[in-house]
N, C-alpha and C positions, 0 to 999 in steps of 0.2 A: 396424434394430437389434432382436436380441429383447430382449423381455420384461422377462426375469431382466437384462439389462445395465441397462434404464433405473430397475427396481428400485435394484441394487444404487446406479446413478448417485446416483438421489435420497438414497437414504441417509448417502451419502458427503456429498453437497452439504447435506446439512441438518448439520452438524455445520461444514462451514465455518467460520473463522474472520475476522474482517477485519484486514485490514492494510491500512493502508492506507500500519484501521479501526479530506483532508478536506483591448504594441505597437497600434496600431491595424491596421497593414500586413494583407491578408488574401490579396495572392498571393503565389504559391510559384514555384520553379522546378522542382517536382514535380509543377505542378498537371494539366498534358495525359495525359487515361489515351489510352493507346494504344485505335484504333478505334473506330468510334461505341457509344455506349454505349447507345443506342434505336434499332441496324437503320435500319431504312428512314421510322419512323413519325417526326411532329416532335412527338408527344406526351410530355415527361418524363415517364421510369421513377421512380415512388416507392417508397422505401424507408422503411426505421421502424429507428432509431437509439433502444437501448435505455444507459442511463446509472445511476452511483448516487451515493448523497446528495446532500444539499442546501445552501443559504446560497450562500457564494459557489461554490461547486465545479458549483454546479445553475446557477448564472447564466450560468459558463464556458461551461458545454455549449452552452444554449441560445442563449448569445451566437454561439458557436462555429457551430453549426446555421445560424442566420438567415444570417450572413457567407457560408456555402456556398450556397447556396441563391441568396442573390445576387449571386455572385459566377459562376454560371452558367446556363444553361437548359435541360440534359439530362438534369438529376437533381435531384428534389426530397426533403428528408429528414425525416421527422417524427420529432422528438427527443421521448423517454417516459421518464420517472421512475419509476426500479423499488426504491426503497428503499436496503436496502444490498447491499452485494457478493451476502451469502448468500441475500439477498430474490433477487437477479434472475438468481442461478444456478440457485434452485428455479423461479423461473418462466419461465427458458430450456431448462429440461430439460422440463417440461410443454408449451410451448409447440413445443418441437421433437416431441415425442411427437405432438401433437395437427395437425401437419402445418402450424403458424402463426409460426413461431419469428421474431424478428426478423432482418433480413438485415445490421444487424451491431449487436455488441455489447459490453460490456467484460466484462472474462475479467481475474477478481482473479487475479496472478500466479501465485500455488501451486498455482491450480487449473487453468491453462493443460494439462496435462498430460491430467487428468481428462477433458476434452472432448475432446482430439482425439485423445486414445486410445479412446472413445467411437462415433467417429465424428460430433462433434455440429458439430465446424469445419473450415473450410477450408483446405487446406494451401496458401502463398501463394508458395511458390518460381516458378512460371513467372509470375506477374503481374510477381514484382521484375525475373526477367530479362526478360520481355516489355519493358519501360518501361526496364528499364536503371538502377534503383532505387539510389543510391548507400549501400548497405547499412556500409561502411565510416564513415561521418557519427555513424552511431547510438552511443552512449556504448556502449563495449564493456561494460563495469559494468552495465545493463541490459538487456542481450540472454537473460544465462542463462536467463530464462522466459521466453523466444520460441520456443526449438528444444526439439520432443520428438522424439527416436530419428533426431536429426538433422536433422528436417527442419521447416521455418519455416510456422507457425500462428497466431505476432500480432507484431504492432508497437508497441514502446511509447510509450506515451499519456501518464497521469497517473500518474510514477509519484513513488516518497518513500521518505525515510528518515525513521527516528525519529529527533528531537534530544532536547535538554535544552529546554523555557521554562521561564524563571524571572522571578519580579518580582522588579526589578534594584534598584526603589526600596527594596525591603526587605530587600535584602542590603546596600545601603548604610547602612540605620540599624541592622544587626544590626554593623555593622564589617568584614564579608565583602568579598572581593574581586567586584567586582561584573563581571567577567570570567566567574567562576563557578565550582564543580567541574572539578576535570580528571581526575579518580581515585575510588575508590569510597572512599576513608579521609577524602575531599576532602566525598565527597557524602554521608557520614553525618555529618560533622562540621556543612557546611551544615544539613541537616535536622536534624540534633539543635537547633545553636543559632537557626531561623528557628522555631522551635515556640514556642505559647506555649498552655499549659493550657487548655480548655475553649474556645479562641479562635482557633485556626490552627495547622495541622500544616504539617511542614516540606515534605510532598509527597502529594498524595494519588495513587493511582493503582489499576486495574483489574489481575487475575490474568489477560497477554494472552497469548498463545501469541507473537504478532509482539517483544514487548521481552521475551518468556522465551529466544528466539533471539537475541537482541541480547548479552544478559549474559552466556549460552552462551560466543558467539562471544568477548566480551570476555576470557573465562579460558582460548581459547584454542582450545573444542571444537567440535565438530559436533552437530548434530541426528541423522541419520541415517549409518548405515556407508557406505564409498565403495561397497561392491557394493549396497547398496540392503536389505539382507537382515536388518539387524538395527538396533534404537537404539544410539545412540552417545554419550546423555547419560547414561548411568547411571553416574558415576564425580564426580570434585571440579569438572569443569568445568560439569555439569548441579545438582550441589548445594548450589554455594556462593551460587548467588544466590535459591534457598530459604531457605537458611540468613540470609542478608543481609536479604531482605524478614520475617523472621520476628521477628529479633533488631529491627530498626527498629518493628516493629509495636507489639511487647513494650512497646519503649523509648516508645512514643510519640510517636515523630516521623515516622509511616507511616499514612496511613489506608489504607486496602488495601480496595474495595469488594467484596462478594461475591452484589451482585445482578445481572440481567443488563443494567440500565443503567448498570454501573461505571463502564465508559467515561466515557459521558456527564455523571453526576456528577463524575466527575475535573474534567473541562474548568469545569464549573460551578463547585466549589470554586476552583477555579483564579482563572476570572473576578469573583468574588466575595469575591474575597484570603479566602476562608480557608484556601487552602494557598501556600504560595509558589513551589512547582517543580511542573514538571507534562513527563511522557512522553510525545511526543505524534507524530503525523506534521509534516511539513512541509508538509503542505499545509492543516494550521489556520492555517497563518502571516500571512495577510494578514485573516482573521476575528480571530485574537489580539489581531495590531496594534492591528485595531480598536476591539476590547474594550479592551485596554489607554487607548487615548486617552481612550475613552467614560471611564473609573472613574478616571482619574487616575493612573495608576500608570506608568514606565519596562517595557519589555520588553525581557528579553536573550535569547538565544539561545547555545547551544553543542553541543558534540558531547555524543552518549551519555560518560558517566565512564567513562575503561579501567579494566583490575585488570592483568591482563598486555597486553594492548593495547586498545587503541579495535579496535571492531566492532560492525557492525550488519548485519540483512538490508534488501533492498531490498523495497518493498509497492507496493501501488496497484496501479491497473489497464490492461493491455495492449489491444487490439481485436483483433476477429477477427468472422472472415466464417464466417455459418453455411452447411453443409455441403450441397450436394445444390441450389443454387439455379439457375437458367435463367442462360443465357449470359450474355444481357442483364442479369438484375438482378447478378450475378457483377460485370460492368463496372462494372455504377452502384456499388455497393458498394466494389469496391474503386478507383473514383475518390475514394470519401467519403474511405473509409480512407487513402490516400495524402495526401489534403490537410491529413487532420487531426494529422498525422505531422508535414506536412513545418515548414518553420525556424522561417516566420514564424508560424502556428498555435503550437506550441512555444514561439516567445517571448511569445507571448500569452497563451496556459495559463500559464504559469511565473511569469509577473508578475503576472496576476490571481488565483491562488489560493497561490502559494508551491512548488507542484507542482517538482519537478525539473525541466529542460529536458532531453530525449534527445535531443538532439543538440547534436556539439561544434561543428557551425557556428554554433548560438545560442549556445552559451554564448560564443563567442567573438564575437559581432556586437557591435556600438555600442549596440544600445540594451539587453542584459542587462548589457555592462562600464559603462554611465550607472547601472543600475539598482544595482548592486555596490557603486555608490561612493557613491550618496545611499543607500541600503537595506541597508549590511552583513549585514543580519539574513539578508536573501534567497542572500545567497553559503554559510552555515555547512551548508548539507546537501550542495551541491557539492563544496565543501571535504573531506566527511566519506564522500565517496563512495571515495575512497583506501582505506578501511577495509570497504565495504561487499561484501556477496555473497549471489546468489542464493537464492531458498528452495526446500525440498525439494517435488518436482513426482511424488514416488509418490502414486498411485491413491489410496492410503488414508492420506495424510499428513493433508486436512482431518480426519480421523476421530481420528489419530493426536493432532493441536494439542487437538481438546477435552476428550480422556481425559485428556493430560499437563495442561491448565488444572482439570482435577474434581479431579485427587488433589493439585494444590497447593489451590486452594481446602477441601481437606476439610483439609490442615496450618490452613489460614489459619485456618479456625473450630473445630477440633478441639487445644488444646495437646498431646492425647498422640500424635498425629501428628507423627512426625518430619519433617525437610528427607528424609533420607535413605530414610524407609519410601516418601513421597509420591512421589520420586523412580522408585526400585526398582519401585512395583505401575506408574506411567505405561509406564516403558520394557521391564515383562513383558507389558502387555496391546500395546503398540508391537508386540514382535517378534513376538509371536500373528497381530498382523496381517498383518504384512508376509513374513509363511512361510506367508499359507494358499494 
């Protein structure tokens, strides 16, 4: 790749956003890769499996890892902790640079495109037919960032919708229907009346690009044009939920963070009851839980609030095999890749972190419909996947998510800032980019 590509790559990938951005059984009926995967030597091929965050999401992995590992002798994998999404996209992009890259690794949805337009991954169609790959299993609802210009570059992994957590116990003594919000006139009301002055906001949350998409989709709109060419939020479906997080701000039933560990303080407030509702992925879900038991409190779960409908995007992260590798490490790689795809791996990730399961054979097996019925909590992103779609996979969309996050954040701390100015300057610098 020259030069000026892996420039511009970095640039793009430093602006990343996260979205995420959090069974015992260990064989598969996917588990046989087609051909030896070390040639003639009975030395295991080792490979280096790069992953991100940590708690339980970090224990999956490495749980994940050890079970492969023993569960063969041809391929060994060393599992590496690389931060978050955008930490291990900058250091996939250097590390490919520098001729050391890992031989496979996750690849945050949005930016699936970004790589393998690049050249940085590997395009994976002839392994699926090689093997005979039952491509039709995979949630069709999480396929859309797999395919760039048609053609297949990752499998999904960990992936997630945003829901609704709320403490349930305290919408029980507010009088609230402890089901939750279903509507945005639902979820201002909730927040207005779970507020209490100087003592708990009715929701804290971060200015994200991933649930700025969600509220979008709720009013109906899009992110980006269908030709790719211009923004598509500059109108009431990109402004009304500026307007909504602004007005809630105002009111004081909104703490809205504008550092860059907003995120993270959210979840903190959260855990800490001084907020009551919290935006979040699904795969905090079995860390919540926990938190919840730990502090005493009921946890509920629900879908993002509609306005004109329920929507949300899908996040988290796919795999893919870096680009350009020897035959042999190609196999072991994508042996890894295939196992950690396949049912039982899936219901295993999905139970242990909250993560969605991509495939509809798990979701339909015995031990996710056992899981369903002691753990309702764990079905409500399944459930919410009806409403769910794709995120936008142009070149310059990571770039695109953090200019549209600077100019609501500049409304957030600035009141002569409009919804509508903050809006307007996001999707003029948008279309700039996306016409150069």
């Amino acid at each position: 790749m020259k030069k000026f590509g892996f420039i511009l790559l970095a640039a793009t990938l430093a602006l990343a956003v996260t979205a995420c951005g959090d069974s015992n059984s260990t064989g598969s009926t996917d588990n046989a890769a087609s051909g030896s995967s070390n040639g003639t030597s009975n030395k295991p091929i080792e490979i280096t499996y790069w992953y991100s965050w940590g708690d339980k999401i970090a224990e999956n992995n490495e749980n994940l890892v050890k079970m492969f590992n023993d569960s063969q002798d041809e391929v060994i994998v060393k599992a590496e902790y690389q931060g978050t999404y955008a930490d291990q996209h900058s250091k996939a992009q250097a590390a490919f640079a520098a001729g050391n890259a890992p031989e496979v690794w996750q690849n945050e949805i949005a930016s699936v495109g970004v790589f393998a337009e690049s050249g940085m991954t590997q395009e994976l169609t002839s392994f699926v037919e090689k093997d005979q790959l039952d491509m039709e299993d995979f949630i069709q609802g999480l396929m859309g960032n797999s395919y760039v210009n048609d053609k297949l570059y990752a499998l999904p992994y960990l992936r997630s919708t945003p829901i609704l957590y709320f403490n349930r116990t305290m919408l029980k003594e507010a009088g609230l229907d402890p089901a939750g919000p279903k509507n945005w006139t639902e979820f201002e009301e909730y927040a207005r009346k779970l507020t209490i002055k100087d003592q708990r906001y009715g929701i804290s949350m971060p200015v994200d690009i991933w649930l700025y998409e969600a509220f979008v989709r709720q009013s109906g709109g899009t992110m980006i044009s269908e030709d790719g060419k211009s923004a598509a939020f500059n109108n009431e479906t990109g402004i009304e939920p500026v307007k909504l997080w602004l007005k809630m701000k105002e009111e004081g039933s909104m703490s809205i963070g504008t550092t860059d560990d907003a995120g993270t303080q959210a979840k903190t407030d959260f855990h800490n009851q001084r907020s009551a509702m919290l935006f979040s992925s699904t795969a905090d879900l079995t860390n919540n839980m926990k938190v919840a038991e730990d502090q005493g409190f009921e946890l509920g779960t629900t879908f993002m609030p509609a306005n004109d409908t329920y929507g949300v995007p899908t996040g988290g992260a796919n795999l893919v095999m870096t680009s350009g590798l020897s035959p042999e490490k190609q196999e072991a790689a994508w042996k890894f890749i295939k196992w950690m795809t396949a049912k039982e791996q899936t219901i295993y990730a999905s139970s242990f972190t909250g993560y969605l399961p991509s495939r509809i054979s798990a979701v339909e097996s015995d031990e996710m419909k056992k899981l369903y019925e002691e753990k309702p909590l764990f079905k409500v992103a399944v459930d919410q996947l009806e409403y769910a779609s794709p995120r936008p996979m142009q070149k310059v969309y990571p770039e695109i998510g953090e200019m549209i996050k600077n100019e609501i954040l500049r409304a957030v701390v600035d009141s002569s800032v409009s919804a509508e100015a903050a809006v307007a300057e996001a999707a003029k610098k948008a279309d700039a980019l996306l016409n150069k």
